[in-house]
GUPA-55956 format. One record per residue: x, y, z of N, C-alpha, C in turn; residue number from 0. Coordinates in nm, 2 decimals. Layout:
<atoms>
+--------+--------+--------+--------+--------+--------+--------+--------+--------+-----+
|    n.u |    n.v |    n.w |   ca.u |   ca.v |   ca.w |    c.u |    c.v |    c.w | pos |
+--------+--------+--------+--------+--------+--------+--------+--------+--------+-----+
|      X |      Y |      Z |      X |      Y |      Z |      X |      Y |      Z | NUM |
...
+--------+--------+--------+--------+--------+--------+--------+--------+--------+-----+
</atoms>
This chain:
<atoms>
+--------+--------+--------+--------+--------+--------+--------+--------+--------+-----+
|    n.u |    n.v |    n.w |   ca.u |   ca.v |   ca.w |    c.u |    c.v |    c.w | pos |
+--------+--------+--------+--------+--------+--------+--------+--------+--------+-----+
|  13.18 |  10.89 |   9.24 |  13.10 |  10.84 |   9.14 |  13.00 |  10.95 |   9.08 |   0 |
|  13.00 |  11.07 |   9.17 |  12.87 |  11.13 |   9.13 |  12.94 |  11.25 |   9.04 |   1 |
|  13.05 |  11.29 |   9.10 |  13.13 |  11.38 |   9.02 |  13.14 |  11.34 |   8.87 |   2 |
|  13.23 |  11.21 |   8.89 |  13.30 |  11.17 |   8.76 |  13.14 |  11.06 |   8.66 |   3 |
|  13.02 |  11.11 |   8.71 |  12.89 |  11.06 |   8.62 |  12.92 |  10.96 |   8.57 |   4 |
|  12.97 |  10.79 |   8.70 |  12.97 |  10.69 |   8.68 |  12.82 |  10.62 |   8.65 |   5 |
|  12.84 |  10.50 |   8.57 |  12.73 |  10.43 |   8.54 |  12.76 |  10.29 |   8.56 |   6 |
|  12.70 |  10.20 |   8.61 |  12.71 |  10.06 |   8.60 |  12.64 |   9.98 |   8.56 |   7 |
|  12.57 |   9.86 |   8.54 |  12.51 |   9.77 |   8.43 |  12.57 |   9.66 |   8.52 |   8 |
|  12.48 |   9.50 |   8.51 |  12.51 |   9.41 |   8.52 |  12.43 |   9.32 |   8.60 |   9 |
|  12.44 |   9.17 |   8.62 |  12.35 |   9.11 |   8.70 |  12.41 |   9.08 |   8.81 |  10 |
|  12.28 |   9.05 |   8.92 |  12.32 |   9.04 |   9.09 |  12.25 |   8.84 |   9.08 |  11 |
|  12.30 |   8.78 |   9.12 |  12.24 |   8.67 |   9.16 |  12.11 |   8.71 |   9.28 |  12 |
|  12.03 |   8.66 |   9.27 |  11.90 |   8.70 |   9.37 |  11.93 |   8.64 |   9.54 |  13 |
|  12.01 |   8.53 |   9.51 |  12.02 |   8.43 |   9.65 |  12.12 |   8.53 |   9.75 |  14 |
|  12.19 |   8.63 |   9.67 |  12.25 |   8.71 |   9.75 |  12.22 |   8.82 |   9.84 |  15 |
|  12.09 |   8.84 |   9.81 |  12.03 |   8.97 |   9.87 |  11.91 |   8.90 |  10.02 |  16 |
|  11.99 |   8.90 |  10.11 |  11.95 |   8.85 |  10.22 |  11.80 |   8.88 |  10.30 |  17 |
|  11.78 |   8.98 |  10.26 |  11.67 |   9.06 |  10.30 |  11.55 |   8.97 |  10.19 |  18 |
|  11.60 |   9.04 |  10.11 |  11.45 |   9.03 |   9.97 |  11.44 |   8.85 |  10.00 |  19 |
|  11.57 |   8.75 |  10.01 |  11.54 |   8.60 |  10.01 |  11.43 |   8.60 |  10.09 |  20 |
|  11.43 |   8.65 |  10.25 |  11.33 |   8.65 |  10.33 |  11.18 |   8.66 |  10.30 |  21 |
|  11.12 |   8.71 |  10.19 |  11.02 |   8.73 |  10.16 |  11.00 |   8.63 |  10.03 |  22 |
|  11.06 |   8.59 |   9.96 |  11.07 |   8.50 |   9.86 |  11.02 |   8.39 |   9.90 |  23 |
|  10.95 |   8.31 |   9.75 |  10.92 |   8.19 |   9.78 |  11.08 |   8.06 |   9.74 |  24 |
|  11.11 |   8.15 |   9.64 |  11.25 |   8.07 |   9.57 |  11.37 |   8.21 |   9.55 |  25 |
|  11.43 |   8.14 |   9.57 |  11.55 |   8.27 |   9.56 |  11.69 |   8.23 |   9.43 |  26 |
|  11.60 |   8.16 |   9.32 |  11.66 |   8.16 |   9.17 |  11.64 |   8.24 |   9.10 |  27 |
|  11.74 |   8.29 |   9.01 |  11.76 |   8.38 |   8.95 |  11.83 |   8.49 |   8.92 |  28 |
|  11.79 |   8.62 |   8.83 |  11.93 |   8.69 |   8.88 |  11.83 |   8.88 |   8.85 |  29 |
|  11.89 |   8.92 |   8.90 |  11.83 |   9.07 |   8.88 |  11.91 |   9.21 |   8.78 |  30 |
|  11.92 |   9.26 |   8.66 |  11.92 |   9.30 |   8.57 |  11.93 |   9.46 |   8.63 |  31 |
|  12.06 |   9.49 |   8.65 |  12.03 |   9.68 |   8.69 |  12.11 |   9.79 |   8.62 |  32 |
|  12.09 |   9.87 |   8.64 |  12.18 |   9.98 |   8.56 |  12.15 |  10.08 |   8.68 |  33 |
|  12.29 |  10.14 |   8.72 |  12.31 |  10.25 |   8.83 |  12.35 |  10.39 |   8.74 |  34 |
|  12.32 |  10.52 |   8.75 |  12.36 |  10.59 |   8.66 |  12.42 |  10.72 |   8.83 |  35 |
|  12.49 |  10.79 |   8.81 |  12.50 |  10.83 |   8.93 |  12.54 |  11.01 |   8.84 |  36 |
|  12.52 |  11.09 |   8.92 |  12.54 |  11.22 |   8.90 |  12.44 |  11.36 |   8.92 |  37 |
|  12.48 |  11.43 |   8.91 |  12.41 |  11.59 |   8.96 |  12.34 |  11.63 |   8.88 |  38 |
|  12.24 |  11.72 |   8.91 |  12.14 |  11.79 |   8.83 |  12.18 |  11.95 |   8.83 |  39 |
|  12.08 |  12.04 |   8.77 |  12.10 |  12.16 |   8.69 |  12.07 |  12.21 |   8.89 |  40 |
|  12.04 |  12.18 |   8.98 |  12.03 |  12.25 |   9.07 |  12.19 |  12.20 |   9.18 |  41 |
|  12.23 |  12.06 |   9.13 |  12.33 |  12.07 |   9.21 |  12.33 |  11.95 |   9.31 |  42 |
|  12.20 |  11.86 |   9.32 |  12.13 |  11.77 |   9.37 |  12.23 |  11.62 |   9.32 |  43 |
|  12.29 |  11.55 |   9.39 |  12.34 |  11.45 |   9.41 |  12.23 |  11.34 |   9.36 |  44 |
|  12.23 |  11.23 |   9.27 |  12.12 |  11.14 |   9.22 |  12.22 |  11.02 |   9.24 |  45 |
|  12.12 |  10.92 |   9.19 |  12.16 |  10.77 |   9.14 |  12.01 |  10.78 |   9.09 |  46 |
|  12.06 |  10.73 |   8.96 |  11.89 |  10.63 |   8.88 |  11.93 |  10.50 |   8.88 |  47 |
|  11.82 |  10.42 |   8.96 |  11.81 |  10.29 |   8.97 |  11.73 |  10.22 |   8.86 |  48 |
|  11.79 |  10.14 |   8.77 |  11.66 |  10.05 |   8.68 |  11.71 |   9.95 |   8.73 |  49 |
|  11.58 |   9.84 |   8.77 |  11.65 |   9.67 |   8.79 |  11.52 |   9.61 |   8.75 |  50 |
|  11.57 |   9.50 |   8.72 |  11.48 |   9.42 |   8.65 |  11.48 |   9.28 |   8.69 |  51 |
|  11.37 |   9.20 |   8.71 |  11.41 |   9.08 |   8.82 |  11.24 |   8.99 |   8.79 |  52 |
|  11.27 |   8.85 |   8.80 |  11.15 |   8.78 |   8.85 |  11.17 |   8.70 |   8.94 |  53 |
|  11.11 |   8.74 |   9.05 |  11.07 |   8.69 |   9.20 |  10.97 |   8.61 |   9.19 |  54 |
|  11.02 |   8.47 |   9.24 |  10.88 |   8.36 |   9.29 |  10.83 |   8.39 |   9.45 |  55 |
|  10.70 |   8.47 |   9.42 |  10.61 |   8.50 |   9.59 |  10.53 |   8.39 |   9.59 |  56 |
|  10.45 |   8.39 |   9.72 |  10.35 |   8.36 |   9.70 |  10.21 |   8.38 |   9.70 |  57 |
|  10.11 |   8.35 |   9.64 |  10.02 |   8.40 |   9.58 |   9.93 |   8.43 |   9.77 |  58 |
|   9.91 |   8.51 |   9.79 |   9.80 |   8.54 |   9.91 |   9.70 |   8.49 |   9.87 |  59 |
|   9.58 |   8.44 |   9.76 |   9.45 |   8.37 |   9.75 |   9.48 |   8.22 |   9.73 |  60 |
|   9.59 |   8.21 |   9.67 |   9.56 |   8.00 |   9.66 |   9.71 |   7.99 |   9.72 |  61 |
|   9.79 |   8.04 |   9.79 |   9.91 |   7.99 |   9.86 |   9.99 |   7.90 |   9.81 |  62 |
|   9.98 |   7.96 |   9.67 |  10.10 |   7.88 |   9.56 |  10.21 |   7.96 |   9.54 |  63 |
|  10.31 |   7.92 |   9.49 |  10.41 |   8.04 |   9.45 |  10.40 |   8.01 |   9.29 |  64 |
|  10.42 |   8.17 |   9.24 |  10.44 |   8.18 |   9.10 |  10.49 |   8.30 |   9.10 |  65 |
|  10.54 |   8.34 |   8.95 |  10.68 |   8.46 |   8.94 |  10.61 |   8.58 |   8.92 |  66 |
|  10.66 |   8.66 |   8.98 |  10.59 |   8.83 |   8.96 |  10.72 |   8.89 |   8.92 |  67 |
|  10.71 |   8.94 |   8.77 |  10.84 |   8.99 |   8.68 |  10.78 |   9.18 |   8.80 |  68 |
|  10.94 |   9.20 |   8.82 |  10.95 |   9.34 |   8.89 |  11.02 |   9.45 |   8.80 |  69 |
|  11.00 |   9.54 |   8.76 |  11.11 |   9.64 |   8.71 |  11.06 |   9.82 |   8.81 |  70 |
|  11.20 |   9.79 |   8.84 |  11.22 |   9.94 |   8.89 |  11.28 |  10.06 |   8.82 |  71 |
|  11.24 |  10.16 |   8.84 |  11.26 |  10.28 |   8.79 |  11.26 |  10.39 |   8.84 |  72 |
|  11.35 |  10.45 |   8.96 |  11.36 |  10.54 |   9.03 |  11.48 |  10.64 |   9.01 |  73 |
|  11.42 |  10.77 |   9.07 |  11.57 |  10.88 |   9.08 |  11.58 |  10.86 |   9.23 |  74 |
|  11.73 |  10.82 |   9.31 |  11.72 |  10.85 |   9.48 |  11.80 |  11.02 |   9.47 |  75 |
|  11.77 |  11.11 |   9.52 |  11.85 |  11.17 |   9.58 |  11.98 |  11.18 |   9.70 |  76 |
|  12.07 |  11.17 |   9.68 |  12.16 |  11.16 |   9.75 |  12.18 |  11.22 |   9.88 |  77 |
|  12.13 |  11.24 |  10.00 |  12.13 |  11.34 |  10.09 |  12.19 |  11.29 |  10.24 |  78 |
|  12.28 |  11.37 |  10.29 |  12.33 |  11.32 |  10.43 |  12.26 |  11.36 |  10.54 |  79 |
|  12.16 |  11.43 |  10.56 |  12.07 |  11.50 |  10.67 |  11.93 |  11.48 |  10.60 |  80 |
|  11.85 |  11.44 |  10.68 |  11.72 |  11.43 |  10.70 |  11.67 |  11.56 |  10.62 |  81 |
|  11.70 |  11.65 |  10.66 |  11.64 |  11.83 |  10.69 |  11.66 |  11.81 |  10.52 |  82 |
|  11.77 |  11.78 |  10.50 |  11.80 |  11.80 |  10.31 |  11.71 |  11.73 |  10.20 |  83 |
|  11.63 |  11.64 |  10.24 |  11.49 |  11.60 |  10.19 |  11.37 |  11.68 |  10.12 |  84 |
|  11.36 |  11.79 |  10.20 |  11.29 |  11.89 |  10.16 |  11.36 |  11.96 |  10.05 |  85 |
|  11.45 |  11.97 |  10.01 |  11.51 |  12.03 |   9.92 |  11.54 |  11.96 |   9.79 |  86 |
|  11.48 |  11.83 |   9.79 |  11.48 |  11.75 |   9.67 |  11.34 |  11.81 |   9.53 |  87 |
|  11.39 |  11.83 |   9.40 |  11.30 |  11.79 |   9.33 |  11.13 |  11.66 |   9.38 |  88 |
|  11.05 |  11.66 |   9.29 |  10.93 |  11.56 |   9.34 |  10.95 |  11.45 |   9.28 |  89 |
|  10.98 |  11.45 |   9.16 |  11.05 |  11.32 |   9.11 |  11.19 |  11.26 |   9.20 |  90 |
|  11.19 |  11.30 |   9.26 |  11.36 |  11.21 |   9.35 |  11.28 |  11.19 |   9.47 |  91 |
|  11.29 |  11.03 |   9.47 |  11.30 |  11.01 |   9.63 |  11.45 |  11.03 |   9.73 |  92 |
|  11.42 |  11.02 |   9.86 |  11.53 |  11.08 |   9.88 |  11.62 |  10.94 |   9.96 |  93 |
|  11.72 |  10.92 |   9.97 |  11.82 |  10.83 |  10.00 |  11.94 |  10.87 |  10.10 |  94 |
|  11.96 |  10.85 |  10.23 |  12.04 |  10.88 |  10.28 |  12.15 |  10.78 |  10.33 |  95 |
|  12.23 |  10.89 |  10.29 |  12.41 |  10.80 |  10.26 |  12.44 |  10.87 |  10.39 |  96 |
|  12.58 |  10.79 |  10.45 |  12.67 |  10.79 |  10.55 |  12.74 |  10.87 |  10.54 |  97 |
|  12.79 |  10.98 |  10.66 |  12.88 |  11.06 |  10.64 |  12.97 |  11.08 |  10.50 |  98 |
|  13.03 |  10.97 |  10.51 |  13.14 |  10.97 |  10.42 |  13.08 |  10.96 |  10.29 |  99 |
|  12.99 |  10.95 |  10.24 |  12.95 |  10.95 |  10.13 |  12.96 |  10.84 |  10.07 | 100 |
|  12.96 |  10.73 |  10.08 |  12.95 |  10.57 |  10.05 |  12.83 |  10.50 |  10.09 | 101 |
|  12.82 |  10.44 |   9.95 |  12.72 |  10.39 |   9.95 |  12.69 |  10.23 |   9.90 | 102 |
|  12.64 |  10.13 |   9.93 |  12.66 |   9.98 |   9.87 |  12.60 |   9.94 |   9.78 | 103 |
|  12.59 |   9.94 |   9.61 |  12.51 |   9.97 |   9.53 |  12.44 |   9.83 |   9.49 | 104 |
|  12.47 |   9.75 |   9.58 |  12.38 |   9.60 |   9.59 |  12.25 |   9.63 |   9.67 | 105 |
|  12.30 |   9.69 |   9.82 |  12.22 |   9.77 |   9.93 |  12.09 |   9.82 |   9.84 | 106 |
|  12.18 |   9.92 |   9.76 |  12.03 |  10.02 |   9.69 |  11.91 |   9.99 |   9.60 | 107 |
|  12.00 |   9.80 |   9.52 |  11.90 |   9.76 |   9.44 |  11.80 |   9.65 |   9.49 | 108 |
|  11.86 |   9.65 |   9.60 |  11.79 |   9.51 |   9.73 |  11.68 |   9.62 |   9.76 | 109 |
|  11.68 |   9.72 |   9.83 |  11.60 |   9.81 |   9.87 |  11.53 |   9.85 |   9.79 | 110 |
|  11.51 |   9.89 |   9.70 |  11.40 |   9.92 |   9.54 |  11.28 |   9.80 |   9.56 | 111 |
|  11.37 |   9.71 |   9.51 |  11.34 |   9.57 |   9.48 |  11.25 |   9.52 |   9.63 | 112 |
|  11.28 |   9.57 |   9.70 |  11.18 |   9.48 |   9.83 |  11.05 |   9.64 |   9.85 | 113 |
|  11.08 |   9.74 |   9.81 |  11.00 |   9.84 |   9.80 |  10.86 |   9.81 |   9.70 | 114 |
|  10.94 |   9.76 |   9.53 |  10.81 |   9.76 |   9.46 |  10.77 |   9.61 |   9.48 | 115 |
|  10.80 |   9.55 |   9.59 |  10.66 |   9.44 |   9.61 |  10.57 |   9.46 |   9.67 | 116 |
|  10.45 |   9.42 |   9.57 |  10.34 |   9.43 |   9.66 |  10.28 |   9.40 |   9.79 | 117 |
|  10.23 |   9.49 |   9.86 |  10.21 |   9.44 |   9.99 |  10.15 |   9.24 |  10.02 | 118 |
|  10.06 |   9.24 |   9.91 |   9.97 |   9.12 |   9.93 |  10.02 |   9.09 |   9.81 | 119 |
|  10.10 |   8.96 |   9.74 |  10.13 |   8.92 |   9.59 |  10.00 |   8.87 |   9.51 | 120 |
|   9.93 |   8.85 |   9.44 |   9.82 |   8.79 |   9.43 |   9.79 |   8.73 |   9.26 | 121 |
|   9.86 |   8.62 |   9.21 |   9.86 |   8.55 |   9.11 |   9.75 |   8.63 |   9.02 | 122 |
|   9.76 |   8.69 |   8.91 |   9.66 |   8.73 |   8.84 |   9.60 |   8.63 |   8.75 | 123 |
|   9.63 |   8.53 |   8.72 |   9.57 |   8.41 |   8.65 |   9.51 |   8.32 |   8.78 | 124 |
|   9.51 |   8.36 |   8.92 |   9.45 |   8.28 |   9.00 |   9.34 |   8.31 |   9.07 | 125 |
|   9.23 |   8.19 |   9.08 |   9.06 |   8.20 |   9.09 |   9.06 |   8.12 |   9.25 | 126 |
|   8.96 |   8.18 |   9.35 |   8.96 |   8.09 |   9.48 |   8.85 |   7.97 |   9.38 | 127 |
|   8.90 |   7.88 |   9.50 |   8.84 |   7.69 |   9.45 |   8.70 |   7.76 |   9.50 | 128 |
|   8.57 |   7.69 |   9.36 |   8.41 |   7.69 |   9.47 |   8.42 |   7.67 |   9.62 | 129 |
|   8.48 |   7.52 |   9.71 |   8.42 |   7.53 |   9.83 |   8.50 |   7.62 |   9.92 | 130 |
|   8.58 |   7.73 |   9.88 |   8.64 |   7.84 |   9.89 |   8.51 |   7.95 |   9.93 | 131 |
|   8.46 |   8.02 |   9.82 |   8.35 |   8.10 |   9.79 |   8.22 |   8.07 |   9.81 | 132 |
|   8.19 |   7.90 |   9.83 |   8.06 |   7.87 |   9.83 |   7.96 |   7.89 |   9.73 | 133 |
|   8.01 |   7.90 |   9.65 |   7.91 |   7.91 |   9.50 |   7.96 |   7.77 |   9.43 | 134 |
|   7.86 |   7.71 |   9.44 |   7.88 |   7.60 |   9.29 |   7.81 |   7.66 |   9.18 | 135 |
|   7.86 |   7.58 |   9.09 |   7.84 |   7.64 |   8.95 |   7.63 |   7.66 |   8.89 | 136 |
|   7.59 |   7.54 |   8.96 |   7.48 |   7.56 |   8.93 |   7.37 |   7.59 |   9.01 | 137 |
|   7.42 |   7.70 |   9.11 |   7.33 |   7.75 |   9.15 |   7.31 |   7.92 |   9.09 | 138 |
|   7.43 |   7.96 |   9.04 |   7.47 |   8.09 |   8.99 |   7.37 |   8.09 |   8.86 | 139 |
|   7.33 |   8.00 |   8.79 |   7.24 |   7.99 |   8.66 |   7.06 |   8.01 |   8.74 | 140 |
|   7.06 |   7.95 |   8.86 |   6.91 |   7.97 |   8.90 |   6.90 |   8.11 |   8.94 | 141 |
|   7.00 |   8.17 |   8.96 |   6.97 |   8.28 |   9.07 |   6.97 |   8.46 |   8.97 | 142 |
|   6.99 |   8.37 |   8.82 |   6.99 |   8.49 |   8.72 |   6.87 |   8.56 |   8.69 | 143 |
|   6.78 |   8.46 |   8.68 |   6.64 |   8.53 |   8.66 |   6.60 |   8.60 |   8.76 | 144 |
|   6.63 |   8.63 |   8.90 |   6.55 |   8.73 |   9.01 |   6.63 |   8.82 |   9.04 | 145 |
|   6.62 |   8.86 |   9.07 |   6.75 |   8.97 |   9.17 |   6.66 |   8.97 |   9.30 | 146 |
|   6.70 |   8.97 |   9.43 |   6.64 |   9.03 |   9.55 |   6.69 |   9.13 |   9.59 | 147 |
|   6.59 |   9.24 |   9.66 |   6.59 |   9.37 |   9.71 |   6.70 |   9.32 |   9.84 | 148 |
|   6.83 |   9.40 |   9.82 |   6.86 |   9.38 |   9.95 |   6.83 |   9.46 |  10.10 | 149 |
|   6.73 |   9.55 |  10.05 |   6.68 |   9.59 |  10.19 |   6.53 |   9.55 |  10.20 | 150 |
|   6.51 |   9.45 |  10.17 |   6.37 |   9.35 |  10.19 |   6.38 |   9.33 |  10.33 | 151 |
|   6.50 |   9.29 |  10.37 |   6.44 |   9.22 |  10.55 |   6.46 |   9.37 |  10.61 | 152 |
|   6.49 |   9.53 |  10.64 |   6.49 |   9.60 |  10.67 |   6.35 |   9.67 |  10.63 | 153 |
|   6.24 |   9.60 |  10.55 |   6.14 |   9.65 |  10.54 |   6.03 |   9.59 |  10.59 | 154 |
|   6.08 |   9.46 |  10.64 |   5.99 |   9.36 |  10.71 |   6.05 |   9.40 |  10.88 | 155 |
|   6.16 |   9.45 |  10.93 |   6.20 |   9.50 |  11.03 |   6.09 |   9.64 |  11.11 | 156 |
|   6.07 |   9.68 |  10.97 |   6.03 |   9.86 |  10.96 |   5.83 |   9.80 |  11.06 | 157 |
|   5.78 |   9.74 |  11.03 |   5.70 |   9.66 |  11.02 |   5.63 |   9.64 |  11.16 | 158 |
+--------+--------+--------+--------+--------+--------+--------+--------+--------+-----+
</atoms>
């Protein structure tokens, strides 16, 4: 594939990728990739991965699920030894393939894909409930007019 500068395009059903389900809240949908495969001016074996996907996580502050649209965009370097990493460009991460030079190009977009989630998913349209934070709403309007010194009780300490 790398010689003959194959390209692929197409969708993965999401329920198929066993790994990334594991982390999912729902596993509908489908994931959008394009594999581009071939060599550079130094001789460097690549795949460019673009995939594009909406994953239902769940939210780490209100423990809801809602969709976090994902798009990837990486160069892997192709490399059969560890040692050959160093010898990648900085733009290429590096990717190691099996002797034989085969590779599972479902494998590589499952891997991306469980890479650009965020450690903690965290709904950006989502607020913790007041008895959450302990602030009701009308105490936040009394408390505008003063500010307190926060090192007031370390000066009554000092004392």
């Amino acid at each position: 594939m790398v010689s003959a500068r194959r390209s692929f395009e197409g969708t993965l059903p999401i329920a198929t990728m066993s790994r990334l389900c594991e982390v999912l809240a729902g596993t509908d949908g489908m994931v959008k990739f394009e594999l581009d495969f071939g060599r550079d001016s130094f001789g460097i074996s690549y795949i460019d991965v673009r995939a594009q996907a909406s994953l239902s996580v769940v939210c780490q502050r209100t423990l809801e699920p809602f969709v976090l649209p994902i798009a990837v965009n990486t160069r892997l370097g192709l490399i059969k030894l560890e040692r050959d990493e160093a010898g990648l460009p900085p733009d290429c991460e590096p990717l190691l393939v099996a002797e034989d030079g085969r590779l599972n190009p479902a494998d590589v977009i499952e891997d991306e894909l469980l890479l650009a989630l965020p450690l903690v998913p965290v709904n950006p349209d989502s607020s913790l409930p007041d008895e959450v934070t302990g602030h009701e709403p009308e105490d936040d309007s009394v408390g505008e007019g003063r500010s307190e010194n926060p090192f007031a009780v370390l000066r009554e300490l000092k004392k």
